[in-house]
Residue, then its C-alpha position, 0 to 999 in steps of 0.5 A: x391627780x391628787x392635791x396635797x391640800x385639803x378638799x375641805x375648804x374649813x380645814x384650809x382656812x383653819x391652817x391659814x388662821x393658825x399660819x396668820x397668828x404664827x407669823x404675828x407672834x413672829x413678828x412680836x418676838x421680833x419686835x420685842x428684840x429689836x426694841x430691846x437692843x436698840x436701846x441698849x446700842x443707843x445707852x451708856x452706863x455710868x457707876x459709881x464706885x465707892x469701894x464697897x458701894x455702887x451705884x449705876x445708872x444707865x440712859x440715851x447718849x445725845x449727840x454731843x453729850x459729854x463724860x460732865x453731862x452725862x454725870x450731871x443728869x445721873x446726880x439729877x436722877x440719883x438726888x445725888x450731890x454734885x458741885x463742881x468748877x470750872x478753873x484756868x483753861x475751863x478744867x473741872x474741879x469736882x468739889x463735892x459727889x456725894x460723900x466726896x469733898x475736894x482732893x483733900x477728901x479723897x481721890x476719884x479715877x475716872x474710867x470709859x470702857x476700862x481706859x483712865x481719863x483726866x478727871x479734869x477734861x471730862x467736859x471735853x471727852x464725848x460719850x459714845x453709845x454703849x459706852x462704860x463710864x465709871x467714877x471710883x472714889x477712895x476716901x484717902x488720897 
């Protein structure tokens, strides 16, 4: 009866070697994907859009995190400025993001996956994982 493996013992450990390394370098890959989609599931994306000018950033969604918080943690890393109120029925009032200044300097659109929001609630609307969020602004009204 013939064997299909090798009588030679060195040749059997040498094909078990290379099988063992295959299947590690398999699993690295493996890993290497896995980790890379886990956070991008796990993240969302803020930008600004200035016009002609963006700026984006993209970080972990906490449980409970609002459209507010994740603008501020943005400013926070980007040194950008940031001043806002809370007015009647806690309604936010951006008074300042960047280069914006009030209403009367211009007008800002807020967006999450294409769909507008009231810029007032964005301390109520809840950030979803791989959400889009993005904040246009125009210099004139």
């Amino acid at each position: 009866m013939r064997s299909r493996y090798s009588s030679n013992p060195s040749l059997n450990q040498k094909y078990a070697v290379a099988a063992e390394f295959l299947v590690a370098i398999l699993f690295l890959v493996a890993l290497i994907l896995f980790r890379g989609t886990a956070q991008e599931n796990s993240s969302a994306t803020l930008t600004l859009d200035w016009g002609g000018q963006k700026r984006t950033f993209q970080g972990a969604v906490v449980s409970g995190m609002t459209v507010l918080d994740v603008l501020q943690a943005s400013a926070a890393v980007g040194s950008i400025p940031l001043e806002f109120s809370m007015g009647s029925e806690n309604a936010v009032k951006i008074t300042r993001l960047d280069g914006f200044q009030g209403q009367a300097g211009g007008s800002m659109v807020v967006t999450i996956n294409g769909q507008n929001i009231d810029l007032a609630m964005i301390n109520t609307v809840l950030v979803q994982p791989r959400d889009r969020i993005v904040i246009k602004l125009s210099e004139t009204p």
